[in-house]
C-alpha positions as CSV (number, residue, x, y, z in Angstrom):
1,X,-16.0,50.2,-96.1
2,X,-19.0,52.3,-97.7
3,X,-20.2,52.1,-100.8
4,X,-23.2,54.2,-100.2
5,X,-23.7,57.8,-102.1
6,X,-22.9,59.4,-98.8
7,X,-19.2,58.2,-100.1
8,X,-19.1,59.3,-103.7
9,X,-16.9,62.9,-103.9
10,X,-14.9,64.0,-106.2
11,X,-11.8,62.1,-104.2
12,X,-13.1,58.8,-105.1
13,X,-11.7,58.8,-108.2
14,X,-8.7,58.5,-107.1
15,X,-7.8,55.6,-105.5
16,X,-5.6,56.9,-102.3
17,X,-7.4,55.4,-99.9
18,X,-4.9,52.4,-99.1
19,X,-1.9,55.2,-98.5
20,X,-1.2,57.3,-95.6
21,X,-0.2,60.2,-98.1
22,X,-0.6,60.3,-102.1
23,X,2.4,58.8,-103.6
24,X,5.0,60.8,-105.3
25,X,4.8,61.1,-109.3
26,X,6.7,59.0,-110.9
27,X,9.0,60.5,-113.8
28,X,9.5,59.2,-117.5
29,X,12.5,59.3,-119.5
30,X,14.1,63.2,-119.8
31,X,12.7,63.2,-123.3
32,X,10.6,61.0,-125.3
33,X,7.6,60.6,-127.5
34,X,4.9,61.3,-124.6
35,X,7.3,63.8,-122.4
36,X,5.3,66.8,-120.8
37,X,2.1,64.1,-120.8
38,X,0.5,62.6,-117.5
39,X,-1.0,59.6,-116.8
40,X,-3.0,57.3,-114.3
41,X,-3.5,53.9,-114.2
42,X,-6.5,52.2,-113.1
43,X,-5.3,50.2,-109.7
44,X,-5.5,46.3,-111.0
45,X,-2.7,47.3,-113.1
46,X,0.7,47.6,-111.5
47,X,2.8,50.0,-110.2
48,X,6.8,48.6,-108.6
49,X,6.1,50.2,-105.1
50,X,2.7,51.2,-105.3
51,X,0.4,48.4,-103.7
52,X,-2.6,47.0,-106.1
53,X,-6.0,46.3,-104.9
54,X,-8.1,45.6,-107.5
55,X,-10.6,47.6,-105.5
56,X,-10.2,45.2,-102.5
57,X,-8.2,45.9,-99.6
58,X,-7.7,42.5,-98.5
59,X,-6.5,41.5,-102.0
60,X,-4.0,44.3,-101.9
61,X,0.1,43.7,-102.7
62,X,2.8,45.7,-103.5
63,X,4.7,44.7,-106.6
64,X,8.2,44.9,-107.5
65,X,7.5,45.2,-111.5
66,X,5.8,47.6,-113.5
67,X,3.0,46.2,-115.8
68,X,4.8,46.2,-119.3
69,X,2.3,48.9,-120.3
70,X,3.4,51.6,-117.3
71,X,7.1,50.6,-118.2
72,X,6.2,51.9,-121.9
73,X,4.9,54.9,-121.0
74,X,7.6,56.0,-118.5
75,X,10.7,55.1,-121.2
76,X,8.3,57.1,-123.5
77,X,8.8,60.3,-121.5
78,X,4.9,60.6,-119.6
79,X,4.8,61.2,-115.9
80,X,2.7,58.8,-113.4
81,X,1.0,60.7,-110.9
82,X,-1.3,57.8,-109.2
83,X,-3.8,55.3,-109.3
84,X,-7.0,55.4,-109.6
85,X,-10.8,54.1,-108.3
86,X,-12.5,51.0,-110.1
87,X,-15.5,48.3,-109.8
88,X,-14.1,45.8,-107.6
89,X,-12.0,43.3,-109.6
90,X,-12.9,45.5,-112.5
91,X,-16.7,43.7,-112.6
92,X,-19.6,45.8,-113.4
93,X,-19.9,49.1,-116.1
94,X,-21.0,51.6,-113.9
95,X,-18.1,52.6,-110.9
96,X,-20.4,52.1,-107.7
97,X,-18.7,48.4,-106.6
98,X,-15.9,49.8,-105.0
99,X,-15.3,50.1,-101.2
100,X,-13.4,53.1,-101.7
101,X,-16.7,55.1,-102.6
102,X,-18.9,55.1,-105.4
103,X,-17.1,57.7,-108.7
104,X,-19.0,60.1,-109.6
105,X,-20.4,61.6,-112.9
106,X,-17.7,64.7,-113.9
107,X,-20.8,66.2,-115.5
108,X,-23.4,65.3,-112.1
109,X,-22.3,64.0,-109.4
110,X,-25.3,62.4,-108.9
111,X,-25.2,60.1,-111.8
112,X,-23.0,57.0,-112.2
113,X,-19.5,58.1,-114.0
114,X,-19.6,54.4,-115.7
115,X,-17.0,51.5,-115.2
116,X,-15.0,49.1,-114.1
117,X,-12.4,52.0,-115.4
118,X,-14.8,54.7,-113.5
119,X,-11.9,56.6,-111.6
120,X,-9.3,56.5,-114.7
121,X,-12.2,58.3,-117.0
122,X,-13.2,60.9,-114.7
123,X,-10.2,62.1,-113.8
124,X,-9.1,62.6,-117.9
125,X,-12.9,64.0,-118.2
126,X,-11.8,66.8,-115.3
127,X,-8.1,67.6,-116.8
128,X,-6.5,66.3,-113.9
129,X,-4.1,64.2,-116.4
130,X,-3.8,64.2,-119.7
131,X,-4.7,60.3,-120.4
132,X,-5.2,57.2,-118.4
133,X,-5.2,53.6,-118.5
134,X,-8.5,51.5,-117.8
135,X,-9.1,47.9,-119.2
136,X,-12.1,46.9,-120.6
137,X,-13.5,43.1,-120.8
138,X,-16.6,44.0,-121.4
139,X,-17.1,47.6,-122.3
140,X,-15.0,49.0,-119.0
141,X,-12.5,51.3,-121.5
142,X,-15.7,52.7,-123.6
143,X,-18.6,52.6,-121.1
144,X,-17.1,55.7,-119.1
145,X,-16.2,57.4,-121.6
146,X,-19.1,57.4,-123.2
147,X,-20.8,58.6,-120.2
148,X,-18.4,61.7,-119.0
149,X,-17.6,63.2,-123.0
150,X,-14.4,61.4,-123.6
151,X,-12.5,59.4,-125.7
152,X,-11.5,55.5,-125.3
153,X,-9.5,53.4,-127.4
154,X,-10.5,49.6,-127.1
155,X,-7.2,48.2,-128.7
156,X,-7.9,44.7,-130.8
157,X,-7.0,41.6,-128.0
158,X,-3.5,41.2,-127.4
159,X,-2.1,44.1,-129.3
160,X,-1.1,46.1,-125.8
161,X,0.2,43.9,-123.3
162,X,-1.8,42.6,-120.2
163,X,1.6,41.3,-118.1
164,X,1.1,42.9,-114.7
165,X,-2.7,43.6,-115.1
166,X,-4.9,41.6,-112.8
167,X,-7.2,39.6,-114.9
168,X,-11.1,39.8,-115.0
169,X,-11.3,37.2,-117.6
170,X,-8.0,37.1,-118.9
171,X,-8.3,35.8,-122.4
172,X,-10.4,38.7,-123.5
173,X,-9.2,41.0,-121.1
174,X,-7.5,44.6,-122.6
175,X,-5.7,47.4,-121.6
176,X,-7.8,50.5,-122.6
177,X,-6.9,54.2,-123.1
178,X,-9.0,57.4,-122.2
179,X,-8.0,60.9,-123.4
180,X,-10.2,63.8,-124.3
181,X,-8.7,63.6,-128.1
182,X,-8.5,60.8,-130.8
183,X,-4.6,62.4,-131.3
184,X,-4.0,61.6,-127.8
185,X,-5.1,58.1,-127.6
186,X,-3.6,57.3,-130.5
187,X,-0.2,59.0,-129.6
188,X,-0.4,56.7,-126.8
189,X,-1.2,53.5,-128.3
190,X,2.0,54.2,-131.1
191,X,4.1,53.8,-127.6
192,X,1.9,50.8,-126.0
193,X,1.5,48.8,-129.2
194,X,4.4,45.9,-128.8
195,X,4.1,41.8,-128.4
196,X,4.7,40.4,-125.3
197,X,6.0,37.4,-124.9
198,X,5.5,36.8,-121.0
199,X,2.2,38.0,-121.5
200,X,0.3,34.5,-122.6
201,X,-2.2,36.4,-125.0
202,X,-0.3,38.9,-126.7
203,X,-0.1,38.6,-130.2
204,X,1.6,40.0,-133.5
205,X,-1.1,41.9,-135.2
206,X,-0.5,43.5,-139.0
207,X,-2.9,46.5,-138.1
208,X,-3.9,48.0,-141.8
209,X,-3.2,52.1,-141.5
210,X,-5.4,52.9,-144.7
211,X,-8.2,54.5,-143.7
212,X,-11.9,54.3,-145.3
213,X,-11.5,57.6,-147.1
214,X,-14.2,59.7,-148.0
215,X,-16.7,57.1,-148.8
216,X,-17.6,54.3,-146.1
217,X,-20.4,52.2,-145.1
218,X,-21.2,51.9,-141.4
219,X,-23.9,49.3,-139.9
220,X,-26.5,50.1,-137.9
221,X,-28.4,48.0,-135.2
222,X,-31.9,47.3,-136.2
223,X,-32.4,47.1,-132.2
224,X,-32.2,50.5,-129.9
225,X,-34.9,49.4,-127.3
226,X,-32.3,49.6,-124.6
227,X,-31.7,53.7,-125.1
228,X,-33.4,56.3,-123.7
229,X,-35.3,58.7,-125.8
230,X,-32.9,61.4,-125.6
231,X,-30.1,58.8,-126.3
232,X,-32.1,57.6,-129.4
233,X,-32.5,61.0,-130.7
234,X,-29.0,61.7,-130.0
235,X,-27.8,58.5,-131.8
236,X,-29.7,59.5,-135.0
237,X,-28.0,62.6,-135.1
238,X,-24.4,60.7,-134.8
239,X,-25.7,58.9,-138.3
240,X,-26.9,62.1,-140.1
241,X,-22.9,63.4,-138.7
242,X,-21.6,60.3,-140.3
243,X,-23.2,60.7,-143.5
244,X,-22.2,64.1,-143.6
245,X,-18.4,62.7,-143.3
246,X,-19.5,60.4,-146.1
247,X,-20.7,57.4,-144.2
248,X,-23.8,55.3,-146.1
249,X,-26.1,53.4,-143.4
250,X,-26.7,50.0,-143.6
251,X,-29.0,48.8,-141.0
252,X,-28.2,45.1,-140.0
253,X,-30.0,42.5,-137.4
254,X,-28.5,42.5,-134.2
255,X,-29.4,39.9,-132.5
256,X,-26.4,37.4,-133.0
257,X,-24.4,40.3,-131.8
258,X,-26.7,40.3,-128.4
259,X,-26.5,36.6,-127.9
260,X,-23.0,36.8,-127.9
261,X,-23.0,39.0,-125.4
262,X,-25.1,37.5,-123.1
263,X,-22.8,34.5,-123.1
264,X,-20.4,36.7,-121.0
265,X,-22.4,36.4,-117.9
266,X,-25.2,34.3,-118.8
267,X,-23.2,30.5,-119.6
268,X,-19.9,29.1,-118.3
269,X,-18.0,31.9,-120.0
270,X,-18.6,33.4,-116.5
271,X,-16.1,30.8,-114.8
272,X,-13.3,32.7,-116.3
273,X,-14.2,35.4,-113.9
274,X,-14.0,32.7,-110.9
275,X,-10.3,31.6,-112.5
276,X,-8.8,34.9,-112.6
277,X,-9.0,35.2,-108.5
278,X,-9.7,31.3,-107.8
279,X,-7.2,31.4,-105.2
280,X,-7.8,34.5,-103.2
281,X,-11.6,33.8,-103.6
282,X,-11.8,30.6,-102.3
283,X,-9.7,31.9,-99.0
284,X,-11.7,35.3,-98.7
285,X,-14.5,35.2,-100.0
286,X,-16.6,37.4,-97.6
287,X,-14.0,40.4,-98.1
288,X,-15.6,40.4,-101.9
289,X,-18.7,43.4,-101.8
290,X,-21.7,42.3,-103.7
291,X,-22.8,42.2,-106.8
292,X,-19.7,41.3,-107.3
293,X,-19.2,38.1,-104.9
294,X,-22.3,36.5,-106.4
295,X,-21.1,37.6,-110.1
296,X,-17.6,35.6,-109.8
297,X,-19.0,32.7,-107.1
298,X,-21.3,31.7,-109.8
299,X,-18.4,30.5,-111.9
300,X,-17.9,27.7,-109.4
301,X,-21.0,26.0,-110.8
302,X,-19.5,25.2,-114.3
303,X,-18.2,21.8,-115.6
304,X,-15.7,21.9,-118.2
305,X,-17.8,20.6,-120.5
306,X,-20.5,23.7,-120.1
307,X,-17.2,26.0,-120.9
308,X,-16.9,24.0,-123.8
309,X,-20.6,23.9,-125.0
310,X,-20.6,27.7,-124.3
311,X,-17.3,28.2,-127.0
312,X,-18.9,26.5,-129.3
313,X,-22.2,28.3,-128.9
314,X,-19.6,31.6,-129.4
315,X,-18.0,30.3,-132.4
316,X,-21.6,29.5,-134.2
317,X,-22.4,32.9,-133.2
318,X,-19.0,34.0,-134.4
319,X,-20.0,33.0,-138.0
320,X,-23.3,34.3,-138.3
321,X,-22.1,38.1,-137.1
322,X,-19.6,37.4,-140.1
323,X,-22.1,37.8,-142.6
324,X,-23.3,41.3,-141.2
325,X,-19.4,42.6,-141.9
326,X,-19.9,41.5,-145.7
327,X,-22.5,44.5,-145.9
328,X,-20.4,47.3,-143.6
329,X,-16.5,48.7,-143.1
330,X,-17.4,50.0,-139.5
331,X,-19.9,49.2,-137.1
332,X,-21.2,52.8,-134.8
333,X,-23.5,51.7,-131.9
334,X,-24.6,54.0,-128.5
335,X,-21.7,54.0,-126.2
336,X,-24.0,54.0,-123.0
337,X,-27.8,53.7,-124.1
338,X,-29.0,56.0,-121.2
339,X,-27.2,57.6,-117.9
340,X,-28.5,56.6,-114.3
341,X,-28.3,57.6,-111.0
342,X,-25.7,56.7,-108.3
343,X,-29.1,55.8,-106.0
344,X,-30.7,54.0,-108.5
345,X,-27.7,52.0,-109.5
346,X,-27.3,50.6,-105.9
347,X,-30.7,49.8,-105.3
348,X,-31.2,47.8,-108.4
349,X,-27.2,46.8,-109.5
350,X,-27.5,44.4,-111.7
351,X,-30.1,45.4,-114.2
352,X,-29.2,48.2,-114.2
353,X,-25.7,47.9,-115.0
354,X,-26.8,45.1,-117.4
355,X,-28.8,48.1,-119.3
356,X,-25.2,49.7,-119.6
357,X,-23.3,47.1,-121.6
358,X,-26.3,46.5,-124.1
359,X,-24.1,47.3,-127.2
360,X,-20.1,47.0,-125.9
361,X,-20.3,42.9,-124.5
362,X,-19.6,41.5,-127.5
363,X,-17.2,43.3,-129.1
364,X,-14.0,41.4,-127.1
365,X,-15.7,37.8,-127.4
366,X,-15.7,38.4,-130.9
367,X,-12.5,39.8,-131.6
368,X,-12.9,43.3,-132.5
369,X,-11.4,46.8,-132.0
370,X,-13.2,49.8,-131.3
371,X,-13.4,53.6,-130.2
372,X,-15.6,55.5,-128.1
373,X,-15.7,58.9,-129.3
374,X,-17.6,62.0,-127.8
375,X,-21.4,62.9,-130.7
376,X,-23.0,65.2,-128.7
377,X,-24.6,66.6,-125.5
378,X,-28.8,65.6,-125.1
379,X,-30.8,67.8,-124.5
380,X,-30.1,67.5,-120.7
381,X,-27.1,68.8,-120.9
382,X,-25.3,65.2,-120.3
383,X,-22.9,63.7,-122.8
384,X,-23.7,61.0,-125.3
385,X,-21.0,58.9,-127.6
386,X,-20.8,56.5,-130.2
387,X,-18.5,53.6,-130.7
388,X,-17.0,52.7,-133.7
389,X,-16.2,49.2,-134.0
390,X,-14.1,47.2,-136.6
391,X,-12.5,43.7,-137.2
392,X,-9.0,43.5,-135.1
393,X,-6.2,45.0,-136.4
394,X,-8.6,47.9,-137.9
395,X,-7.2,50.3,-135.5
396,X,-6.1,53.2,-137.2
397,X,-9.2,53.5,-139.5
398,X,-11.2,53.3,-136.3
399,X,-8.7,56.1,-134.7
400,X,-9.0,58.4,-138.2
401,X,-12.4,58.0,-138.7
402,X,-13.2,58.7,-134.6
403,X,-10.9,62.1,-135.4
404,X,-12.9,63.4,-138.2
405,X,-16.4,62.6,-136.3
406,X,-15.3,64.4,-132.7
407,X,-13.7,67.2,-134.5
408,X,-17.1,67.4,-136.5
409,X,-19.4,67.5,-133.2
410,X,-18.1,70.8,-131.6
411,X,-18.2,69.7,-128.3
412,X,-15.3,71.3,-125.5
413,X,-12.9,68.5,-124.4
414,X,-14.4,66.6,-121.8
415,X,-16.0,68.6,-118.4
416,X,-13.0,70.9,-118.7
417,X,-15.1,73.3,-121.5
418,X,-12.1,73.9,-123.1
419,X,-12.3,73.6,-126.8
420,X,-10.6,70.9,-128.9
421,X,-7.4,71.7,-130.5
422,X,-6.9,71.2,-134.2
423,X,-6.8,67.5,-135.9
424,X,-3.4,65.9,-135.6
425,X,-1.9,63.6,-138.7
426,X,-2.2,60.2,-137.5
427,X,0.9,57.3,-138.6
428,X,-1.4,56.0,-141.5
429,X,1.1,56.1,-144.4
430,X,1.7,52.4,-144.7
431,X,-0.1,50.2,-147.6
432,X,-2.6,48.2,-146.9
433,X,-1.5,44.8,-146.9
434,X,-3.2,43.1,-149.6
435,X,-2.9,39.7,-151.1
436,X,-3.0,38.3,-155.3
437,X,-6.0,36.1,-156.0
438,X,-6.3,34.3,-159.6
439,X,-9.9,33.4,-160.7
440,X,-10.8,31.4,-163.8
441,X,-14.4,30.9,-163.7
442,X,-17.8,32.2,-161.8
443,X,-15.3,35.3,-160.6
444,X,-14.2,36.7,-163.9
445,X,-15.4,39.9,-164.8
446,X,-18.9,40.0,-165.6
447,X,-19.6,36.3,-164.4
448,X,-22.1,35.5,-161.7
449,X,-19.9,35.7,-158.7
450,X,-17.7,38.4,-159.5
451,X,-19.4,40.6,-157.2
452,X,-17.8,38.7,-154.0
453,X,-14.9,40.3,-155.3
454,X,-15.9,43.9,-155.9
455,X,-18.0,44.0,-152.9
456,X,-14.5,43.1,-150.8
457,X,-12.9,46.1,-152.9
458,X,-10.9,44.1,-155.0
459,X,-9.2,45.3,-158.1
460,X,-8.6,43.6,-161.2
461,X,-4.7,43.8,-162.2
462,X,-4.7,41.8,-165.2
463,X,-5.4,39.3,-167.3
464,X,-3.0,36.6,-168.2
465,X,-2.5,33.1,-168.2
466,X,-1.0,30.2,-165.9
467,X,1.8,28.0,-166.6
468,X,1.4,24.9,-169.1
469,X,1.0,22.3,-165.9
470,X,-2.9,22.7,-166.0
471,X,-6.1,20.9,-166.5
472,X,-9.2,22.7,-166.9
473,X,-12.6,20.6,-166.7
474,X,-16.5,22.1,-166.3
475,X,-17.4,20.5,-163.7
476,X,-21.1,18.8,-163.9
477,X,-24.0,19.9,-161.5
478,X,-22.6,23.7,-160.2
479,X,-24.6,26.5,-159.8
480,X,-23.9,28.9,-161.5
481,X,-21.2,26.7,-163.6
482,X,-18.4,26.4,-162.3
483,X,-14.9,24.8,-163.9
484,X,-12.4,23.1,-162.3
485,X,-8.4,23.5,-162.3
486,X,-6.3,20.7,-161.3
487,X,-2.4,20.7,-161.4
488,X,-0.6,17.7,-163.6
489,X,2.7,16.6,-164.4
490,X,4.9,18.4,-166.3
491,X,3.9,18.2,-170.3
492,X,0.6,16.6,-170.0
493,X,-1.3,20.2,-169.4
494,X,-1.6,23.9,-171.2
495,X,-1.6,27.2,-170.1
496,X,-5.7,28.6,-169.4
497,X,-6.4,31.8,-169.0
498,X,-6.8,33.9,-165.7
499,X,-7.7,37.1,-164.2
500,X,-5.4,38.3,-161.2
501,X,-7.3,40.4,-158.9
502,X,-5.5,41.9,-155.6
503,X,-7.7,42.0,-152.1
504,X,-7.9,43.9,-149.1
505,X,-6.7,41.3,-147.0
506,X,-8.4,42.0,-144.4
507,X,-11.6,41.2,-146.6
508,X,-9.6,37.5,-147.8
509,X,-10.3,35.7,-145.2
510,X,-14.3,35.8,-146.0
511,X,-14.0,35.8,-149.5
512,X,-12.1,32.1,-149.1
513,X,-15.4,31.5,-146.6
514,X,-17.7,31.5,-149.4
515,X,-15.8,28.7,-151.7
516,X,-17.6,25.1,-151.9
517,X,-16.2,22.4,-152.0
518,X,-14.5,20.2,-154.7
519,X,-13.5,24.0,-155.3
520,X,-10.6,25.9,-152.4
521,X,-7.9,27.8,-152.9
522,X,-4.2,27.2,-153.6
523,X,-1.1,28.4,-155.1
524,X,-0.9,28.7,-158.8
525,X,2.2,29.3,-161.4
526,X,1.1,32.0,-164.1
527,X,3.2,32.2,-167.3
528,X,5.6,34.9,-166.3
529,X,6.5,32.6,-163.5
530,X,4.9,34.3,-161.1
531,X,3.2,32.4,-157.7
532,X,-0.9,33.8,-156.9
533,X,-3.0,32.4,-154.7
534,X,-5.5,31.0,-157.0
535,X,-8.6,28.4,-157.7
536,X,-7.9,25.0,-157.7
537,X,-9.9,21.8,-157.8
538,X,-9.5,18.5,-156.0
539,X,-8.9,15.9,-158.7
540,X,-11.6,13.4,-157.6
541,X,-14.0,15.6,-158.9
542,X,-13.2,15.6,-162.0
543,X,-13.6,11.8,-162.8
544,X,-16.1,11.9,-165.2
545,X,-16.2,15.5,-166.0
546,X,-15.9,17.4,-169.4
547,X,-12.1,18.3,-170.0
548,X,-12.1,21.5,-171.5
549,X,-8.4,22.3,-171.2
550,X,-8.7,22.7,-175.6
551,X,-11.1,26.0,-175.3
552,X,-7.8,27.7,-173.0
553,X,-10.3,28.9,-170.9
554,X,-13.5,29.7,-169.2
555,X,-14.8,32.0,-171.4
556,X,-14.1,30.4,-174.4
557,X,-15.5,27.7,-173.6
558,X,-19.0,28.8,-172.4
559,X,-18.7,30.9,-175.9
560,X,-18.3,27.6,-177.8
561,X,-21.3,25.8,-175.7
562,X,-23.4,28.8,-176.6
563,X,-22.8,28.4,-180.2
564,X,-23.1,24.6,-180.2
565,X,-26.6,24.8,-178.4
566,X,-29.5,23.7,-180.5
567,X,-31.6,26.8,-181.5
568,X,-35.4,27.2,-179.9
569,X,-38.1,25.9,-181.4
570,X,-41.8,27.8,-181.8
């Protein structure tokens, strides 16, 4: 079928083309959570009855299920009224891979509308329904709507369930939601949000609902070479919004975050692709259009030893982004660095849609959450977003935080022109979960290290001591000094003295990161009979070293040193 401009009308978006007639809207439950709401779904997710093509009539079937998600929304009361247009086997960010037609832009039809989930944000961006489904792998749930003035919610991996969603590369792959409010999306993912358990990468997630408050810090890329100048300008005036919310920017090196992302397509990550459709591939392989044949035929060329090479090259990347989130709470990056034209796009595919995804591949490799949220419109007249991005699990923050910065921009709700209602309370009244920590060295208040607490917003509850069934030791050759805690019989120790501090613990995991060796962490009896998570010392390295377990503590100790050192000489 064409993929030409000649086929790209408003009609593509919806994805009608394998029926003799539209089907009939399906209902939800009388009453519910989301009745009075409708919904599409983008058409690799399934409907019972409806067939799914993935963009591909010869891949088409009809199934007898609904995907879990679809099932959640109808027993939540919203009302299915179709399916609609994508990139072919959800590959590519910009909607032109499909031989249904080309999707276009709901603010110019000449422009591309953005992808794989192109149909799904148009027809939100138009009113047409009052939220969709997309997935995004790459950047397909944020990429559109980015592009067409809307909102997208790119859950954290495996939170919404993926059973009944043909995969693009299933263990990254996620089921996105586009709305032309935050209050929307997230009144959606309260109903969405469930494990799975015959979906193979859906997992329990303790999502923290406390949001940054007034005062946050939010990194920056030190590399915008891939916007345009009108996106540039319009991404500085997204900061200068943020800082009016009470955002600090902290500019941080993006280039780790880049190489991840160019692992995606760019090693044997892309074999993944190749896996999800091995089967029908293999059998049909000229029904696939380009780009997209060549994109999932070059996962055939992959050992199993390149996919591993190329996880290991992730995980190495993995740990040097790590050190960026020591410096920021969110991350806000260009949604869509520039638009481009349907023509353009076809004649030149693959750079171009490469140019697309410059700041949304990496976010699924490395395990984040994030939101697209409508900033502004250039001085063109065409929309430009942000995306807020945050460890998984982070949510809600993301979801409060997106609120206050689209409510703050002024823009109309989507291409409708129709304003945006007031700010909606969003379920954030649950505690932060947060975890005890006992320190009794570098980490007490005013030592050396303390700051890798404080800097994680720790709080210091109190200071107290442990049980009697400690040794304490300094141990030799540390910098700064550092003592040791080991655990001993019962009898043969004394109690020495501790700080308990309580952490985000969403911040623990790399706070323990940072701990050298003899040192780690473990679980520690105070006096009162209480069990912290605490310092402790593996007893090897003590052989040899000072016992100190006389001074009580760490503080006393280096007060005696400093008293017993011999005074300077002139």
């Amino acid at each position: 079928m064409p993929t030409d401009s000649t086929s790209c009308t408003p009609a593509t978006a919806w994805q009608t083309a394998w029926l003799h007639q539209p089907p009939q809207p399906l209902s939800g439950a009388a009453s519910g959570p989301l009745a009075g709401l409708r919904f599409a779904v983008k058409d690799n997710i399934d409907v019972a009855g409806w067939p799914t093509t993935a963009a591909c009539p010869a891949f088409a079937h009809t199934p007898t299920a609904h995907a879990t998600v679809v099932q959640r929304l109808l027993d939540a009361g919203a009302t299915l009224v179709g399916k609609t247009n994508l990139d072919q086997f959800a590959c590519g960010l910009n909607g032109t891979r499909s031989p249904y037609g080309a999707v276009p832009n709901s603010f110019d039809p000449a422009l591309v509308s953005g992808g794989s989930s192109s149909g799904s944000a148009v027809v939100v961006a138009r009113g047409e329904v009052d939220f969709s489904l997309g997935t995004d792998t790459a950047g397909s749930g944020r990429v559109p709507a980015g592009l067409n003035n809307i909102v997208g919610l790119k859950p954290s991996r495996g939170l919404v369930s993926a059973r009944g969603v043909v995969p693009a590369a299933q263990s990254i792959d996620c089921v996105s939601v586009f709305a032309r409010t935050v209050a929307t999306a997230a009144r959606v993912l309260t109903q969405i949000a469930a494990p799975d358990a015959q979906d193979p990468y859906s997992r329990e997630l303790a999502l923290v609902r406390q949001p940054w408050g007034r005062r946050f810090r939010f990194g920056v890329p030190d590399d915008l070479s891939a916007c345009d100048a009108p996106s540039r300008a319009a991404f500085e005036q997204a900061i200068a919004q943020l800082q009016a919310l009470g955002g600090e920017p902290v500019r941080f090196t993006y280039r780790p975050f880049a190489e991840a992302a160019d692992l995606l397509y760019e090693s044997a990550l892309v074999a993944e692709r190749y896996a999800a459709i091995r089967a029908f591939f293999d059998a049909h392989e000229d029904q696939v259009i380009e780009p997209v044949r060549s994109i999932v035929a070059k996962g055939r060329g992959y050992s199993a030893a390149d996919w591993c090479e190329a996880q290991v090259r992730l995980q190495a990347l993995s740990q040097q982004t790590r050190q960026a989130w020591r410096a920021f709470d969110v991350m806000v990056v260009p949604t869509a660095p520039r638009h481009a034209a349907i023509a353009d796009m076809q004649a030149d595919p693959v750079a171009l849609n490469r140019a697309l995804g410059a700041y949304t591949n990496f976010v699924n490799l490395l395990d984040h959450a994030a939101l697209a949220v409508p900033a502004s419109l250039r001085p063109d007249g065409l929309p430009f977003g942000v995306t807020l991005i945050a460890p998984a699990g982070m949510d809600w923050p993301l979801l409060e935080l997106g609120q206050r910065l689209h409510h703050a921009s002024g823009l109309t709700q989507g291409a409708t022109g129709e304003p945006l209602p007031a700010p909606e309370a969003l379920p954030l009244d649950a505690p932060e979960p947060r975890v005890k920590l006992a320190v009794v060295g570098a980490h007490l208040s005013g030592m050396p290290l303390n700051a890798q607490l404080t800097e994680r917003d720790a709080r210091l509850i109190t200071s107290t001591f442990t049980s009697a069934d400690y040794r304490f030791y300094a141990l030799p050759g540390t910098t700064p000094p550092k003592p040791g805690l080991v655990r001993v019989a019962p009898g043969q120790g004394a109690p020495i003295a501790v700080e308990v501090w309580d952490m985000p613990l969403r911040h623990y995991g790399s706070f323990v990161a940072l701990i050298p060796a003899p040192l780690g962490i473990g679980t520690l009896d105070l006096v009162n009979g209480e069990r912290v998570q605490g310092f402790v010392c593996e007893q090897q390295a003590t052989l040899g070293a000072l016992d100190i377990t006389g001074h009580g503590g760490w503080r006393n100790y280096l007060a005696q040193a400093a008293r017993s050192a011999p005074a300077a000489t002139a």
